[in-house]
mmCIF entry with sequence, helices, sheets and N, C-alpha, C, O atoms, coordinates in Angstrom:
data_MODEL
# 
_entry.id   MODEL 
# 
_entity.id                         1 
_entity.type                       polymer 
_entity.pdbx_number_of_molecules   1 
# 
_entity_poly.entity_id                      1 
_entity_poly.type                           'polypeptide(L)' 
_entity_poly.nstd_linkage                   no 
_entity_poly.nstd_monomer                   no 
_entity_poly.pdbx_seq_one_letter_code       
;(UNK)(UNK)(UNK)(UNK)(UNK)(UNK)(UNK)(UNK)(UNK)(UNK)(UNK)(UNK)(UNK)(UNK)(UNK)(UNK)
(UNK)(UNK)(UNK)(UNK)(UNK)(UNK)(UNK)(UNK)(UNK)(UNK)(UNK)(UNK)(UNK)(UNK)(UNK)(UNK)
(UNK)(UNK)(UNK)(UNK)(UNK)(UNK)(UNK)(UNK)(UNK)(UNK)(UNK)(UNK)(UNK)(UNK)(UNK)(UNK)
(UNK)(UNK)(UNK)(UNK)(UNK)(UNK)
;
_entity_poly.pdbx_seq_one_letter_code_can   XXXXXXXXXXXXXXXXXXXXXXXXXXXXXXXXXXXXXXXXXXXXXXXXXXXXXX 
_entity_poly.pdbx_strand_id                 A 
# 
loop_
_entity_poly_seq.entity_id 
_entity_poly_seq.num 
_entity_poly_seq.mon_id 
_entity_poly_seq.hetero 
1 1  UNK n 
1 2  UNK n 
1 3  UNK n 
1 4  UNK n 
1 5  UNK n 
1 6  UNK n 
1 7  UNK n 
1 8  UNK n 
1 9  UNK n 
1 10 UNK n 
1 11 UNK n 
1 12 UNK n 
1 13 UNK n 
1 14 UNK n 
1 15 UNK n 
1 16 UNK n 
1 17 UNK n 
1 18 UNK n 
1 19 UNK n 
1 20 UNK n 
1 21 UNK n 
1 22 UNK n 
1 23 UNK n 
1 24 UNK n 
1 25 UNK n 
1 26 UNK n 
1 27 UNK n 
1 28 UNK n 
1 29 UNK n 
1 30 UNK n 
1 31 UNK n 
1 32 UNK n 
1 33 UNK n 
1 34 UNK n 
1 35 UNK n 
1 36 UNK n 
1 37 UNK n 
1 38 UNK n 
1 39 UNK n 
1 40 UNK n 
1 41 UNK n 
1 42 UNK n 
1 43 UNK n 
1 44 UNK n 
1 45 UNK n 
1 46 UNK n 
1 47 UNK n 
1 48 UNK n 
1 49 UNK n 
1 50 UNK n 
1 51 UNK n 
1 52 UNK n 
1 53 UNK n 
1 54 UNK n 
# 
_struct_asym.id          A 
_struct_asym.entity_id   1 
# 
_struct_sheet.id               AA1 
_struct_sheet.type             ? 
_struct_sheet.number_strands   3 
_struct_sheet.details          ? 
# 
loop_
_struct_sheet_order.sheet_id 
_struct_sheet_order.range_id_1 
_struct_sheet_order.range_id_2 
_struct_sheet_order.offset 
_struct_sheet_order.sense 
AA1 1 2 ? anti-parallel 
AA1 2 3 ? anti-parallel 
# 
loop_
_struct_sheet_range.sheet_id 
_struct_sheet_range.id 
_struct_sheet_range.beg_label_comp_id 
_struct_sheet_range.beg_label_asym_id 
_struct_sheet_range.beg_label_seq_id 
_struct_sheet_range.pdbx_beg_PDB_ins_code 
_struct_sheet_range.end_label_comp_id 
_struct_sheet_range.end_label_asym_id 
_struct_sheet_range.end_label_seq_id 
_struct_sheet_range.pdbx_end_PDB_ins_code 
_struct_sheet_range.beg_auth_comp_id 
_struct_sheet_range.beg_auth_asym_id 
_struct_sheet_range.beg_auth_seq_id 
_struct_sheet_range.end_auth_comp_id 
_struct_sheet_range.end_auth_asym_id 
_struct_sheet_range.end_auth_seq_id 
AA1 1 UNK A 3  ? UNK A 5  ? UNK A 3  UNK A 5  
AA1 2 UNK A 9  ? UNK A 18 ? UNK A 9  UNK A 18 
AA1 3 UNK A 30 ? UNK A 39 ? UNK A 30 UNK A 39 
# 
loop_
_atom_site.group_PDB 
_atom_site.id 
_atom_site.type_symbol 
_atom_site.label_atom_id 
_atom_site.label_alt_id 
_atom_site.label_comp_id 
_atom_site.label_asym_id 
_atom_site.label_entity_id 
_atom_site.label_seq_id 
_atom_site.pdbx_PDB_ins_code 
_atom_site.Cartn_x 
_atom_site.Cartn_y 
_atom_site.Cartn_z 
_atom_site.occupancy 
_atom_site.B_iso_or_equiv 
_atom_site.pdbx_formal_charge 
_atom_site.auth_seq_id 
_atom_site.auth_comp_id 
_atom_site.auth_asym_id 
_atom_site.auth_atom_id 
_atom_site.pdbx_PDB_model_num 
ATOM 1   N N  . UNK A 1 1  ? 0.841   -1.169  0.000   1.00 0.00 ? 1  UNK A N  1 
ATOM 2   C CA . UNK A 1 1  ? 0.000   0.000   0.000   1.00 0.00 ? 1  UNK A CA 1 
ATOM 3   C C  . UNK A 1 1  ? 0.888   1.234   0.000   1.00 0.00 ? 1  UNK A C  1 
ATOM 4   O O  . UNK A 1 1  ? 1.765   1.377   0.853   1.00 0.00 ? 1  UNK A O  1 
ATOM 5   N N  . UNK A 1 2  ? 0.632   2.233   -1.075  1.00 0.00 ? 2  UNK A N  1 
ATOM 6   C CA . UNK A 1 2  ? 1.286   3.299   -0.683  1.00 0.00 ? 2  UNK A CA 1 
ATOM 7   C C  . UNK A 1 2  ? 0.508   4.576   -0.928  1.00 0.00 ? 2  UNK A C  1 
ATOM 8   O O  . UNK A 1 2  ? -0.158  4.580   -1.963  1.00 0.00 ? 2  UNK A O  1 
ATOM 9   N N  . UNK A 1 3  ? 0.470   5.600   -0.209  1.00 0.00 ? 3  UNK A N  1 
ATOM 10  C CA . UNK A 1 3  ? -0.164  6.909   0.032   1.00 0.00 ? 3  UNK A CA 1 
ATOM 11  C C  . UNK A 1 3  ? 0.904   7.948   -0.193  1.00 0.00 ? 3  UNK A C  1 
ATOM 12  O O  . UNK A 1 3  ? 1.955   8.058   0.438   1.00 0.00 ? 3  UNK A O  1 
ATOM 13  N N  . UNK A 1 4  ? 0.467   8.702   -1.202  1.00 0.00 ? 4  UNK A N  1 
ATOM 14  C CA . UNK A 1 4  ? 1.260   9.959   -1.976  1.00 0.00 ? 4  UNK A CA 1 
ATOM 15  C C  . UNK A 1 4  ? 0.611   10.849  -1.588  1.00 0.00 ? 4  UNK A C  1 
ATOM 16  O O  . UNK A 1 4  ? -0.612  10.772  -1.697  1.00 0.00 ? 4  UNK A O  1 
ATOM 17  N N  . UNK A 1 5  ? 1.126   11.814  -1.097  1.00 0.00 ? 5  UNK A N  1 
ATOM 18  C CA . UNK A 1 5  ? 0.826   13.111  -0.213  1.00 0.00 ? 5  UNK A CA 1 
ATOM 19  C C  . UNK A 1 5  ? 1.382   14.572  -1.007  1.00 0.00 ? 5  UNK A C  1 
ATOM 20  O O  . UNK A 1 5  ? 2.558   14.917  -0.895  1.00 0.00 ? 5  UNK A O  1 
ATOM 21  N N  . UNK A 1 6  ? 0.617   15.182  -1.625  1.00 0.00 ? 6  UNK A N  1 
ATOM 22  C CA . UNK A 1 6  ? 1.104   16.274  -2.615  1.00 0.00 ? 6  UNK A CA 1 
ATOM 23  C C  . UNK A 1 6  ? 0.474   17.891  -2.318  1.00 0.00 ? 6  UNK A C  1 
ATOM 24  O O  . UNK A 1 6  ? -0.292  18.521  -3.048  1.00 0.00 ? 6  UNK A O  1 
ATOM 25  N N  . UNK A 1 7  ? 1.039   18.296  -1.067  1.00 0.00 ? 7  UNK A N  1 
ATOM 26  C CA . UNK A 1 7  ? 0.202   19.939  -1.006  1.00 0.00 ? 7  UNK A CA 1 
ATOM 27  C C  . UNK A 1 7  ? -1.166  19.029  0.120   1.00 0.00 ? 7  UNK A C  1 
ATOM 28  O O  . UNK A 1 7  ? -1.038  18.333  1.126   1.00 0.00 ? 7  UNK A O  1 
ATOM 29  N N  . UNK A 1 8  ? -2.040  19.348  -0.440  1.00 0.00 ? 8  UNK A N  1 
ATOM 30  C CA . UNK A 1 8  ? -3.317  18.782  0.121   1.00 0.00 ? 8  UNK A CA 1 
ATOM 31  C C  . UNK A 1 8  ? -4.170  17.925  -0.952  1.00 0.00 ? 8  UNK A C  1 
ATOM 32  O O  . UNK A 1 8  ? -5.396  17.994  -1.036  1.00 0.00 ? 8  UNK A O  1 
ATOM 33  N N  . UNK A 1 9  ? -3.252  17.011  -1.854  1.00 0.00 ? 9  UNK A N  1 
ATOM 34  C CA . UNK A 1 9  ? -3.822  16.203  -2.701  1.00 0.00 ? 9  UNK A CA 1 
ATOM 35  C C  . UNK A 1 9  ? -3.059  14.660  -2.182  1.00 0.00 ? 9  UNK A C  1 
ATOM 36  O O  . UNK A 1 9  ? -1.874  14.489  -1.894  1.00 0.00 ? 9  UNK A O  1 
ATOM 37  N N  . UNK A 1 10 ? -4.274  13.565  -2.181  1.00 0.00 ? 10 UNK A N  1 
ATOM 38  C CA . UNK A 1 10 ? -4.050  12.314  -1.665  1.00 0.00 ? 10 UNK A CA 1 
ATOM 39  C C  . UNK A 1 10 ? -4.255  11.036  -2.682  1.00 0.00 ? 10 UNK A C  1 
ATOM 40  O O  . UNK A 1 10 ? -5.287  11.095  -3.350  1.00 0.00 ? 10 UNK A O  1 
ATOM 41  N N  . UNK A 1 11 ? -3.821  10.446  -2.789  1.00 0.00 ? 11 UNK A N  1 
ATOM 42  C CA . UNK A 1 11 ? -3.714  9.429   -3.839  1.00 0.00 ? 11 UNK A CA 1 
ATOM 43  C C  . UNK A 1 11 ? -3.139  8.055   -2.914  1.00 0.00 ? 11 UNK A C  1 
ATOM 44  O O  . UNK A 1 11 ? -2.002  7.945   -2.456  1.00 0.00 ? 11 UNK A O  1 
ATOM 45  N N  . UNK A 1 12 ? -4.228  7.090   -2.789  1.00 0.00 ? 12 UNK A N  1 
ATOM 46  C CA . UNK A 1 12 ? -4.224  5.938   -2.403  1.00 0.00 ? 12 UNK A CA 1 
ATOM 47  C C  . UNK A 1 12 ? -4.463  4.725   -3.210  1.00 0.00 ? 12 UNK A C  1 
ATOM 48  O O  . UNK A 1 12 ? -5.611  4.719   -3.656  1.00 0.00 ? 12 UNK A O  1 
ATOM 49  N N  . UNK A 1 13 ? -3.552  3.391   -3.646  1.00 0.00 ? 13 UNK A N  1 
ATOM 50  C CA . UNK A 1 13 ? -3.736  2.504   -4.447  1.00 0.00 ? 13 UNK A CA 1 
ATOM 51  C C  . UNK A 1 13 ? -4.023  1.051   -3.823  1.00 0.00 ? 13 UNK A C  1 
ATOM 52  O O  . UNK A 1 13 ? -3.504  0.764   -2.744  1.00 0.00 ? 13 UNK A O  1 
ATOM 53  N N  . UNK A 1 14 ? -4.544  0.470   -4.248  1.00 0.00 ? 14 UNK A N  1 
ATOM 54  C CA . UNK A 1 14 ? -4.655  -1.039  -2.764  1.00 0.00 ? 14 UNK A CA 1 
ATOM 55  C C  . UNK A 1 14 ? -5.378  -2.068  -3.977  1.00 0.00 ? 14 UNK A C  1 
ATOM 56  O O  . UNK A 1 14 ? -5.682  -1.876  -5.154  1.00 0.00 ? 14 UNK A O  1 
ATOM 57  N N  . UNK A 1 15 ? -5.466  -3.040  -3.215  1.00 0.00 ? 15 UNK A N  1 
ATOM 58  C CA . UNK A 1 15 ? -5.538  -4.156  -4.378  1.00 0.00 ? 15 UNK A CA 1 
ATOM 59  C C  . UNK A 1 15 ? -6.525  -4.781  -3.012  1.00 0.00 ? 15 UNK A C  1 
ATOM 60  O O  . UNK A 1 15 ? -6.463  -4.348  -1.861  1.00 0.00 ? 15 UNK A O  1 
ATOM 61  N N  . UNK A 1 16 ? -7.515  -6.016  -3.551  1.00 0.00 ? 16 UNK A N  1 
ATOM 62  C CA . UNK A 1 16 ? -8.337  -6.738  -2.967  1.00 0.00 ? 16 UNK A CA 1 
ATOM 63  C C  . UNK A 1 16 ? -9.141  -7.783  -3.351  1.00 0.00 ? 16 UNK A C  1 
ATOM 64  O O  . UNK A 1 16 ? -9.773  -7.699  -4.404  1.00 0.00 ? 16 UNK A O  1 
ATOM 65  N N  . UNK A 1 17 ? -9.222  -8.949  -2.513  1.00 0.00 ? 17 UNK A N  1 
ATOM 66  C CA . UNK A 1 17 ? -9.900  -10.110 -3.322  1.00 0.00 ? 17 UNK A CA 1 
ATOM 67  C C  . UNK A 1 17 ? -10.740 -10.914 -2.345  1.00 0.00 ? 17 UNK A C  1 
ATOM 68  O O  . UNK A 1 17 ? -10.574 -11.091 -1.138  1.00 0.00 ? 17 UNK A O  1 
ATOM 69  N N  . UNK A 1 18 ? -11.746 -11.385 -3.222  1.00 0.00 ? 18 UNK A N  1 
ATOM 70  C CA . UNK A 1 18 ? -13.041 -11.424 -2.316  1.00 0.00 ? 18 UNK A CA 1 
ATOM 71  C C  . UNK A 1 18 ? -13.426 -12.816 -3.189  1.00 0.00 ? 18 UNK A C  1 
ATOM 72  O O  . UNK A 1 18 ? -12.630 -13.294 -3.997  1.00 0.00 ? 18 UNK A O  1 
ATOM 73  N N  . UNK A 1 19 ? -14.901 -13.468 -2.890  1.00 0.00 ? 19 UNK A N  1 
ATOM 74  C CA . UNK A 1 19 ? -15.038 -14.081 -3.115  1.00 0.00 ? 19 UNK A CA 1 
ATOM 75  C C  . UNK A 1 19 ? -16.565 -14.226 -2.400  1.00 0.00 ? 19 UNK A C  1 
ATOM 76  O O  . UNK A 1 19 ? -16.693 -14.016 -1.194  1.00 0.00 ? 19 UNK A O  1 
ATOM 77  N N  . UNK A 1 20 ? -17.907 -14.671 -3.404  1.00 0.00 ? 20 UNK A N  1 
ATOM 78  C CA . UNK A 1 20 ? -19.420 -14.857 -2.884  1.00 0.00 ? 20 UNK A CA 1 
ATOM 79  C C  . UNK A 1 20 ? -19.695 -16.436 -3.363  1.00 0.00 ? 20 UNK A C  1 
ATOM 80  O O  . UNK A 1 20 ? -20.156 -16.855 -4.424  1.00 0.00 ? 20 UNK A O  1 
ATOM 81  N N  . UNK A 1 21 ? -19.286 -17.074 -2.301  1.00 0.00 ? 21 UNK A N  1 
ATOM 82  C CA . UNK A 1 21 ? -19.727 -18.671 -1.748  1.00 0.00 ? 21 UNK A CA 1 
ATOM 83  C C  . UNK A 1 21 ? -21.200 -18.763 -2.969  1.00 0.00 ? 21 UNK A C  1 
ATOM 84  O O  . UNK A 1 21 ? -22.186 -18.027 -2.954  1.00 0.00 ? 21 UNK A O  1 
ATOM 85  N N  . UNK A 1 22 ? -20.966 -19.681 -3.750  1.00 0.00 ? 22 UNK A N  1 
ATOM 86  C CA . UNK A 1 22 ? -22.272 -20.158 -4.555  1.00 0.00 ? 22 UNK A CA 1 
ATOM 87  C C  . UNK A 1 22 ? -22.802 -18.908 -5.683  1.00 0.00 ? 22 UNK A C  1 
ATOM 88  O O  . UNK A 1 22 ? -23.904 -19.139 -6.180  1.00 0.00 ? 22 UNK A O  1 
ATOM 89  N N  . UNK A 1 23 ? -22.426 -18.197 -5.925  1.00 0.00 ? 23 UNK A N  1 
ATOM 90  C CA . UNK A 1 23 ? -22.332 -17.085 -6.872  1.00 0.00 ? 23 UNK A CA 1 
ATOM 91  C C  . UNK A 1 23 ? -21.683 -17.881 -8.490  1.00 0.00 ? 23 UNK A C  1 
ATOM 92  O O  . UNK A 1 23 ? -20.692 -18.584 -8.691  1.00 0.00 ? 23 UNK A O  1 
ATOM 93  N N  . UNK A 1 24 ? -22.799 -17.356 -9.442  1.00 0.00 ? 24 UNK A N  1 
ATOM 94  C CA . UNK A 1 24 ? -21.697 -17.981 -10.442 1.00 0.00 ? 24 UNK A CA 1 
ATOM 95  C C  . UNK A 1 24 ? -20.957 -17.493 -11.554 1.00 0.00 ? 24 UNK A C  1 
ATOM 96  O O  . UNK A 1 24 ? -20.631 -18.009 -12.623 1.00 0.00 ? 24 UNK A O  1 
ATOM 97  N N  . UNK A 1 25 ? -20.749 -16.249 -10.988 1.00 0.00 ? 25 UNK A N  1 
ATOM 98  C CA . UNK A 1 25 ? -19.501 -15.778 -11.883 1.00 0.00 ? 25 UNK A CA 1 
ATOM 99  C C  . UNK A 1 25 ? -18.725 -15.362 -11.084 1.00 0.00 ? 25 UNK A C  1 
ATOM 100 O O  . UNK A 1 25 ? -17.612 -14.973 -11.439 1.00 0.00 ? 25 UNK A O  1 
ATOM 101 N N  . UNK A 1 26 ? -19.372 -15.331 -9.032  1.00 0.00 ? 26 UNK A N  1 
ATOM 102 C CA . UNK A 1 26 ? -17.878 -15.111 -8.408  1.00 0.00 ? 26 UNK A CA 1 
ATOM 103 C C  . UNK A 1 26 ? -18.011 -15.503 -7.330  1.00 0.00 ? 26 UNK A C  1 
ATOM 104 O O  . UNK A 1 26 ? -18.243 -14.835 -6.322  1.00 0.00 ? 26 UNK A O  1 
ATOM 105 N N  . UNK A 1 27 ? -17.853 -16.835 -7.441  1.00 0.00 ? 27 UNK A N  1 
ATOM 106 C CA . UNK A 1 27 ? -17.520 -17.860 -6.859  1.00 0.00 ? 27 UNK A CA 1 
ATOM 107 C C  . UNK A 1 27 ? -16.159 -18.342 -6.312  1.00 0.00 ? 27 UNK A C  1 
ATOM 108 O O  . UNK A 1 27 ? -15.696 -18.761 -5.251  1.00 0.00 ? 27 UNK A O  1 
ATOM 109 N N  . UNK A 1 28 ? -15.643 -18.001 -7.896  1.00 0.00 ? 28 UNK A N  1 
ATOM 110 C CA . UNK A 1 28 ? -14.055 -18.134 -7.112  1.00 0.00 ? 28 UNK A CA 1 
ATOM 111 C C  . UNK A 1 28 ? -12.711 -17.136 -6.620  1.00 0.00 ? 28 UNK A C  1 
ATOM 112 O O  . UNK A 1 28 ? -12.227 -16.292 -7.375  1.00 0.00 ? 28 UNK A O  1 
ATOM 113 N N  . UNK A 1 29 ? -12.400 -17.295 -5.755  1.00 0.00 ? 29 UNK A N  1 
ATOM 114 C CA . UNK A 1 29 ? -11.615 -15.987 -5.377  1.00 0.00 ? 29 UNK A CA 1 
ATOM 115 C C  . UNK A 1 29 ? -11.345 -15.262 -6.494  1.00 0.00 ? 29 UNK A C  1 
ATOM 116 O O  . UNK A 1 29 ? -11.267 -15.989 -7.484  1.00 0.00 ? 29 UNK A O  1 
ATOM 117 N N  . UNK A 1 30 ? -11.185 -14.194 -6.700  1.00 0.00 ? 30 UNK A N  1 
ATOM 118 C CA . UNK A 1 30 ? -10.836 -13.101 -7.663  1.00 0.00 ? 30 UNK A CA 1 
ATOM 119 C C  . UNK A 1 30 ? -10.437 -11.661 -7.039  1.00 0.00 ? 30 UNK A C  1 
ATOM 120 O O  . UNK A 1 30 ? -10.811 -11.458 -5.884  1.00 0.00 ? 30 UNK A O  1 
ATOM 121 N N  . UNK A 1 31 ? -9.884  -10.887 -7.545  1.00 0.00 ? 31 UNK A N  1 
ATOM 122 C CA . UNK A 1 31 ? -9.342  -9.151  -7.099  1.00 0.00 ? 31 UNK A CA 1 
ATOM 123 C C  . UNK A 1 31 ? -9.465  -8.339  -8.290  1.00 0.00 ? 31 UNK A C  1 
ATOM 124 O O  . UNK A 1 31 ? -9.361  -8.542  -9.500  1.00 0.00 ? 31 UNK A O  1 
ATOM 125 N N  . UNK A 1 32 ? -9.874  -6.762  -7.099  1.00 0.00 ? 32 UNK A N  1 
ATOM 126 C CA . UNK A 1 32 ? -9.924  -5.916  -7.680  1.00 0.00 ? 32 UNK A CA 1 
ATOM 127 C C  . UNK A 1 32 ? -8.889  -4.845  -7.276  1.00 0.00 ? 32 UNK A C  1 
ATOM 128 O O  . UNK A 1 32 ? -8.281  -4.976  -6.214  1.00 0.00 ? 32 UNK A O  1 
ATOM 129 N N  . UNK A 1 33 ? -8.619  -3.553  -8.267  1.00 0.00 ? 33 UNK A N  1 
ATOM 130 C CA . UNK A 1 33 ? -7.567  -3.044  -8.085  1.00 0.00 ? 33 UNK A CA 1 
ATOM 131 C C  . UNK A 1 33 ? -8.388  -1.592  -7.501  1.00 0.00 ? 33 UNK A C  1 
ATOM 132 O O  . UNK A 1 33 ? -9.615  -1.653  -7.592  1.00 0.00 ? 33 UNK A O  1 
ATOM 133 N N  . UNK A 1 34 ? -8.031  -0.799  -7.139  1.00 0.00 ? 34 UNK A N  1 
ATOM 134 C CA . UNK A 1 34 ? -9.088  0.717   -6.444  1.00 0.00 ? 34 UNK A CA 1 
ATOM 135 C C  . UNK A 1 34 ? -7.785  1.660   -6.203  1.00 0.00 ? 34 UNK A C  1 
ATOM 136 O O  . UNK A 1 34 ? -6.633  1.444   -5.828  1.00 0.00 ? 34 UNK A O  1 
ATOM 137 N N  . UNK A 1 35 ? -8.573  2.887   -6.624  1.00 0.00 ? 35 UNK A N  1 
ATOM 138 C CA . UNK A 1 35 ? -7.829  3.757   -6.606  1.00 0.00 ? 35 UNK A CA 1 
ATOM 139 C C  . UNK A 1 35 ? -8.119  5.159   -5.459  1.00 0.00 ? 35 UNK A C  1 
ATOM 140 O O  . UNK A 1 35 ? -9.056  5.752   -5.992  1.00 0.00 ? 35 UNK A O  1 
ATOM 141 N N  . UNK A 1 36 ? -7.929  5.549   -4.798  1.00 0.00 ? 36 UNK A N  1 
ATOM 142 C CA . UNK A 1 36 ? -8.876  6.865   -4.255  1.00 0.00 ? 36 UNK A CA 1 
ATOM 143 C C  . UNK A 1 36 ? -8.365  7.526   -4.161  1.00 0.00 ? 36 UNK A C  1 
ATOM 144 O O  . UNK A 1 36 ? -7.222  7.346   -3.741  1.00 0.00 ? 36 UNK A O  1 
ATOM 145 N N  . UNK A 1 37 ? -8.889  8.943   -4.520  1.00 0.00 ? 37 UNK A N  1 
ATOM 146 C CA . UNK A 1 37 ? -8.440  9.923   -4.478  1.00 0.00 ? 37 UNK A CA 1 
ATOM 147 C C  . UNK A 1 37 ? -8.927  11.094  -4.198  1.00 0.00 ? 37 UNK A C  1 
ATOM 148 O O  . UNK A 1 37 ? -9.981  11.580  -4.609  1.00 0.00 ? 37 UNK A O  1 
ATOM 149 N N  . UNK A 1 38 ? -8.038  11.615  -3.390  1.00 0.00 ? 38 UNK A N  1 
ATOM 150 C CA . UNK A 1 38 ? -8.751  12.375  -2.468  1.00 0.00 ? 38 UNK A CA 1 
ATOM 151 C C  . UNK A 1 38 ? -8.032  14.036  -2.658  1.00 0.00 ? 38 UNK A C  1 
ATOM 152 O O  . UNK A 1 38 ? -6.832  14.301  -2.733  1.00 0.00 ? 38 UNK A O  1 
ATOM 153 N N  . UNK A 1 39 ? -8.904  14.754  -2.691  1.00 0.00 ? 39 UNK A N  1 
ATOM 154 C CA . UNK A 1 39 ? -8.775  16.604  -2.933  1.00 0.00 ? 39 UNK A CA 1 
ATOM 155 C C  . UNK A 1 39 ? -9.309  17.439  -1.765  1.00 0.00 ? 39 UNK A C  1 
ATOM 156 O O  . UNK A 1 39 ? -10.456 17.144  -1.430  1.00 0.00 ? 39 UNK A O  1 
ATOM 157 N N  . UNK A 1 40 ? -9.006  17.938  -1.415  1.00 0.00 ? 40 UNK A N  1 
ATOM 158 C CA . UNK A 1 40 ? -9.226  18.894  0.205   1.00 0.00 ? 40 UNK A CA 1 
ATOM 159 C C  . UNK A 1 40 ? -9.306  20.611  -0.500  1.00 0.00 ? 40 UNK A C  1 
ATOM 160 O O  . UNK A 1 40 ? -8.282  21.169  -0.894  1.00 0.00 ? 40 UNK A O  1 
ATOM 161 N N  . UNK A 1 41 ? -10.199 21.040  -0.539  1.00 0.00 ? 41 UNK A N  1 
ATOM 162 C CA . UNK A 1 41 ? -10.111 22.538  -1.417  1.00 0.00 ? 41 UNK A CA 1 
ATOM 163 C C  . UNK A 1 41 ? -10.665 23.321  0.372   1.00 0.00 ? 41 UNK A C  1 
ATOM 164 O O  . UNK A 1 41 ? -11.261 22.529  1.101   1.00 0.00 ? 41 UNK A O  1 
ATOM 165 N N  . UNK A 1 42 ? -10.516 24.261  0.734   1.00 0.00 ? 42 UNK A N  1 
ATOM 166 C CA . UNK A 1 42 ? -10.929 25.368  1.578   1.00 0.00 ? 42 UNK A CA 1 
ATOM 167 C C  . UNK A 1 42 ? -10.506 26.625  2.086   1.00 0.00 ? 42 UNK A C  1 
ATOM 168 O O  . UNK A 1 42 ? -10.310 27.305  1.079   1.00 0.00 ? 42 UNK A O  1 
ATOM 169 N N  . UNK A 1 43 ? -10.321 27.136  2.835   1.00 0.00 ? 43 UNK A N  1 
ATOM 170 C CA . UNK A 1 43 ? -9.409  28.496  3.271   1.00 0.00 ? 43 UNK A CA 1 
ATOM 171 C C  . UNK A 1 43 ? -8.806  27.438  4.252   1.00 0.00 ? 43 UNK A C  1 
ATOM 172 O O  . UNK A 1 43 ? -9.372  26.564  4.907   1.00 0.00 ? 43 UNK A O  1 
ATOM 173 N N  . UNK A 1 44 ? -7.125  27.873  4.129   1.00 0.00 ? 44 UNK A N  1 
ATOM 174 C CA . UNK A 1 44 ? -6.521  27.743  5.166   1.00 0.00 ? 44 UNK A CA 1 
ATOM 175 C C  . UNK A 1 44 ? -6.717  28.433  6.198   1.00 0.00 ? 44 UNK A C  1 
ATOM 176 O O  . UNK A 1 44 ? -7.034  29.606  6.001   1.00 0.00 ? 44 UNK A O  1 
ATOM 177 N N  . UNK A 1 45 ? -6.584  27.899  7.777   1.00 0.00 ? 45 UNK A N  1 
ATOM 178 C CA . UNK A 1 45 ? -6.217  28.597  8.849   1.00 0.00 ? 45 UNK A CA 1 
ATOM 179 C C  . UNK A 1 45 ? -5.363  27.882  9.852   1.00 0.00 ? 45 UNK A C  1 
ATOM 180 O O  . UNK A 1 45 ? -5.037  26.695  9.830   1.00 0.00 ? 45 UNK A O  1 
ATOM 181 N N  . UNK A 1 46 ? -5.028  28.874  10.806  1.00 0.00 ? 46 UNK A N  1 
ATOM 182 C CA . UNK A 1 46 ? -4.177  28.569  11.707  1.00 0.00 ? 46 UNK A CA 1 
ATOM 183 C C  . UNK A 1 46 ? -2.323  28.997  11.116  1.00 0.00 ? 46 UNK A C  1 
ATOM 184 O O  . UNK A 1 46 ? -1.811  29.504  10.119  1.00 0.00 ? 46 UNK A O  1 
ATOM 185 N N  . UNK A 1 47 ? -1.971  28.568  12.099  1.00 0.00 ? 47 UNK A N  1 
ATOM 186 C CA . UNK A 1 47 ? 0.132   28.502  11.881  1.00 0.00 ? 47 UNK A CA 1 
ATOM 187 C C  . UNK A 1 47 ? -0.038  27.215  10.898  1.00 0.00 ? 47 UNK A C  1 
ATOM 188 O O  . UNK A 1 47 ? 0.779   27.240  9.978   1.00 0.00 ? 47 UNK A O  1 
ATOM 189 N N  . UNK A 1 48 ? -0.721  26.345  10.889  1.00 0.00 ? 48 UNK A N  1 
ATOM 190 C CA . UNK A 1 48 ? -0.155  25.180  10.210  1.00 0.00 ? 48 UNK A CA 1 
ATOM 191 C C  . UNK A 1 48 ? -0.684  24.859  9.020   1.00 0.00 ? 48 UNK A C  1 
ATOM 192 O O  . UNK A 1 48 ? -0.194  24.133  8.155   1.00 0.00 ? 48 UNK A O  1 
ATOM 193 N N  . UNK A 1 49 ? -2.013  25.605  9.014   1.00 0.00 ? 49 UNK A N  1 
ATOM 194 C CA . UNK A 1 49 ? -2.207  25.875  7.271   1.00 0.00 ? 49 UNK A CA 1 
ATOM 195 C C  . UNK A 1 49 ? -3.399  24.506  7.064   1.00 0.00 ? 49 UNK A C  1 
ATOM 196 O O  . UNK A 1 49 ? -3.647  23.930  6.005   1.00 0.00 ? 49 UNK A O  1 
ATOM 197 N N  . UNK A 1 50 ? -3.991  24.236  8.393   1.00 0.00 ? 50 UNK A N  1 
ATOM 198 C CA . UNK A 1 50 ? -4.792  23.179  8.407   1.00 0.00 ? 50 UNK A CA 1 
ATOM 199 C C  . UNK A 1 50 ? -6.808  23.624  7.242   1.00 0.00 ? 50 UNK A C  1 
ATOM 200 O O  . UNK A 1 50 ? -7.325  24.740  7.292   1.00 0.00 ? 50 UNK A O  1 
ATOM 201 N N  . UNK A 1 51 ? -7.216  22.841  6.702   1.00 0.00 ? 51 UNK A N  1 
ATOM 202 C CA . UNK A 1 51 ? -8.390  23.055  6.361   1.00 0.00 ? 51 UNK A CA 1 
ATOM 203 C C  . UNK A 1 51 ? -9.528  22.102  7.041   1.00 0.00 ? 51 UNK A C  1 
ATOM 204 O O  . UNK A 1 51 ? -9.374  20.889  6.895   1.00 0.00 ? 51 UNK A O  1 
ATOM 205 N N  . UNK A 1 52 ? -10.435 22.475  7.628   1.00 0.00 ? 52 UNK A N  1 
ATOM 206 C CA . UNK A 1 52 ? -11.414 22.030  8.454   1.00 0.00 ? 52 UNK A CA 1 
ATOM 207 C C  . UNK A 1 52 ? -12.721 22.377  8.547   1.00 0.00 ? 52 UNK A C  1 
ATOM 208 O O  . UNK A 1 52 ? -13.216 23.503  8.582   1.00 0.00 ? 52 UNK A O  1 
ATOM 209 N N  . UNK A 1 53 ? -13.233 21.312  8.584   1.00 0.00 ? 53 UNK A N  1 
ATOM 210 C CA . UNK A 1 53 ? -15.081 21.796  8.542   1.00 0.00 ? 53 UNK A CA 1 
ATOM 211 C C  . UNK A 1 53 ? -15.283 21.030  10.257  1.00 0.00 ? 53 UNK A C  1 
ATOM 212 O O  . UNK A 1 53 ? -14.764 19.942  10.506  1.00 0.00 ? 53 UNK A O  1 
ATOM 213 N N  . UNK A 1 54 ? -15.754 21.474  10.854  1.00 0.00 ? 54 UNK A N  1 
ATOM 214 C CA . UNK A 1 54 ? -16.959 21.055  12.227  1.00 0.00 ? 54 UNK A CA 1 
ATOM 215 C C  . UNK A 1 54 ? -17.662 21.536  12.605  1.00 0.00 ? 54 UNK A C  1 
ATOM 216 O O  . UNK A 1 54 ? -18.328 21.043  13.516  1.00 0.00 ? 54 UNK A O  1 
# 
């Protein structure tokens, strides 16, 4: 697994394999590949330049 950290842009890659008991096209173990990606847009504040909603 690796997580790329760019400014306030996130990019996560991961791989996964699953499998539905008596299913018949997925039945037998198989994987999928996923990507996420993640964008943070807002006004900075604070010293550290954090963006936050609560």
């Amino acid at each position: 697994m690796k997580i790329v950290i760019n400014g306030i842009h996130a990019n996560l890659r991961f791989s996964a394999a699953h499998m539905i008991p008596e299913h018949e096209s997925c039945g037998c173990i198989h994987g999928h590949s996923y990507i996420v990606d993640v964008k943070v847009e807002g006004k900075r504040s604070g010293t550290h330049g954090f963006v936050a909603d609560f």
